[in-house]
C-alpha positions in Angstrom: 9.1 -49.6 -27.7 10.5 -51.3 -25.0 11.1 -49.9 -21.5 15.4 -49.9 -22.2 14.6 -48.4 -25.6 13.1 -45.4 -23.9 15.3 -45.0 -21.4 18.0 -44.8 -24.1 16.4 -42.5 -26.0 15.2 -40.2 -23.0 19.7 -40.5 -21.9 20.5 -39.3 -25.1 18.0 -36.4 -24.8 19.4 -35.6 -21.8 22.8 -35.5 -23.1 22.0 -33.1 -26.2 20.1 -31.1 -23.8 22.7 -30.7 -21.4 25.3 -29.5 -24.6 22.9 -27.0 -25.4 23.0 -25.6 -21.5 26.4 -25.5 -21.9 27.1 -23.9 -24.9 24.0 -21.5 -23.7 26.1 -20.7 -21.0 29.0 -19.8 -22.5 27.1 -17.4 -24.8 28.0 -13.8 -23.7 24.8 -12.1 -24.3 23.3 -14.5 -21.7 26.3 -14.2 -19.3 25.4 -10.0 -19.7 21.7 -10.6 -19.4 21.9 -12.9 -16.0 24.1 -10.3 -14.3 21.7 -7.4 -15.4 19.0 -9.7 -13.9 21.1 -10.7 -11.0 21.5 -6.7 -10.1 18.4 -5.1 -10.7 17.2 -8.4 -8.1 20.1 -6.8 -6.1 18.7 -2.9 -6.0 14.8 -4.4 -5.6 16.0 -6.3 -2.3 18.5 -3.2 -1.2 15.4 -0.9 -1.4 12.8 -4.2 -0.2 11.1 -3.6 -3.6 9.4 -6.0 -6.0 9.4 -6.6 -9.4 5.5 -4.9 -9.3 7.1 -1.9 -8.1 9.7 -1.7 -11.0 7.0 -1.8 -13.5 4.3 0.8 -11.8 8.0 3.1 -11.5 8.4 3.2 -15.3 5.1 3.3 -15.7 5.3 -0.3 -18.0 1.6 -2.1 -18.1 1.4 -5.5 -18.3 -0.7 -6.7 -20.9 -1.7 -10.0 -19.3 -3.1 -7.8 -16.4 -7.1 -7.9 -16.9 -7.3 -5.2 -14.1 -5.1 -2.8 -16.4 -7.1 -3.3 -19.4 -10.4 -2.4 -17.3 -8.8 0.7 -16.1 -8.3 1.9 -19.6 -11.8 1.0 -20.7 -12.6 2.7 -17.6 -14.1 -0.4 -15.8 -13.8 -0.6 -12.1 -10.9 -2.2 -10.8 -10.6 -5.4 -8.6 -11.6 -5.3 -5.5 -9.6 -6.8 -3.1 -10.4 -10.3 -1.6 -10.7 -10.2 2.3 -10.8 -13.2 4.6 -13.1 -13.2 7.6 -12.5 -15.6 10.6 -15.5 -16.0 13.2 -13.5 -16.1 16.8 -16.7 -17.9 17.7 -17.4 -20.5 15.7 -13.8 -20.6 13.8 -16.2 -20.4 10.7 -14.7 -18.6 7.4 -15.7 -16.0 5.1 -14.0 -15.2 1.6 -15.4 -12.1 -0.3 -14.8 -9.3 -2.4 -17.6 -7.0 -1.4 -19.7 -6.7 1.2 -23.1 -8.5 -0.1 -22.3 -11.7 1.4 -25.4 -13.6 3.0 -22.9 -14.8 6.2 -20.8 -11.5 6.5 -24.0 -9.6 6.3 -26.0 -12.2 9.1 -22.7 -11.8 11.6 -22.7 -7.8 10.9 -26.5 -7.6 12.1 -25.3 -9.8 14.7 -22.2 -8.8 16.5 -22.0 -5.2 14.6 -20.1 -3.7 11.9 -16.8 -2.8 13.3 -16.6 -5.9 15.4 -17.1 -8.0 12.5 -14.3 -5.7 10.5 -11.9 -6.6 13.6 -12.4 -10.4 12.2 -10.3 -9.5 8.8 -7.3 -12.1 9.1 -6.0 -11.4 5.8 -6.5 -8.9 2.2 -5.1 -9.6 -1.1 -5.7 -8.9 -4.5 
């Protein structure tokens, strides 16, 4: 196929695509979902809440979650992920727990507490 052949084709996609947008957009079912979207994003950013919070509120789970599906099992949860910066030697340290060979050398080293003082970040 040549190279005008498939631009031709790709226009024409583009067109039918871009009649199905608008028809899509004159559907009122959408038009009443976007502004039920559009103000429960309102209330979340009146109240500085996320979309997280919404769903731990109602109590809804997410199935996708891997953490939720431990905690019914009654695995442990996730812990969180903290990032260690050496004021030193700039040197740094991702970990989840405490068993790292490095983190464990700098808490012999400088002491416990000091080397908690290095956390420069936690996330899940």
């Amino acid at each position: 196929m040549s190279m005008l052949a498939s631009y031709r084709e790709k226009e024409e996609l583009m067109r039918k695509l871009q009649d199905e947008l608008r028809r899509m957009e004159e559907n009122k079912q959408l038009q009443e979902e976007l502004n039920f979207k559009k103000d429960i994003e309102a209330v979340l950013d009146r109240y500085e809440r996320s979309p997280k919070d919404l769903v731990q509120l109602f109590g809804l789970a997410s199935t996708s979650s891997s953490g939720t599906a431990q905690a019914k099992a009654g695995g442990r949860r996730k812990r969180k992920l903290k990032v260690y910066k050496n004021p030193n030697t700039g040197e740094v340290i991702e970990t989840r727990g405490g068993n790292h060979k490095d983190l464990k050398a700098w808490k012999a080293e400088f002491g416990n507490e000091t080397v908690e003082g290095w956390v420069v970040e936690e996330r899940d």
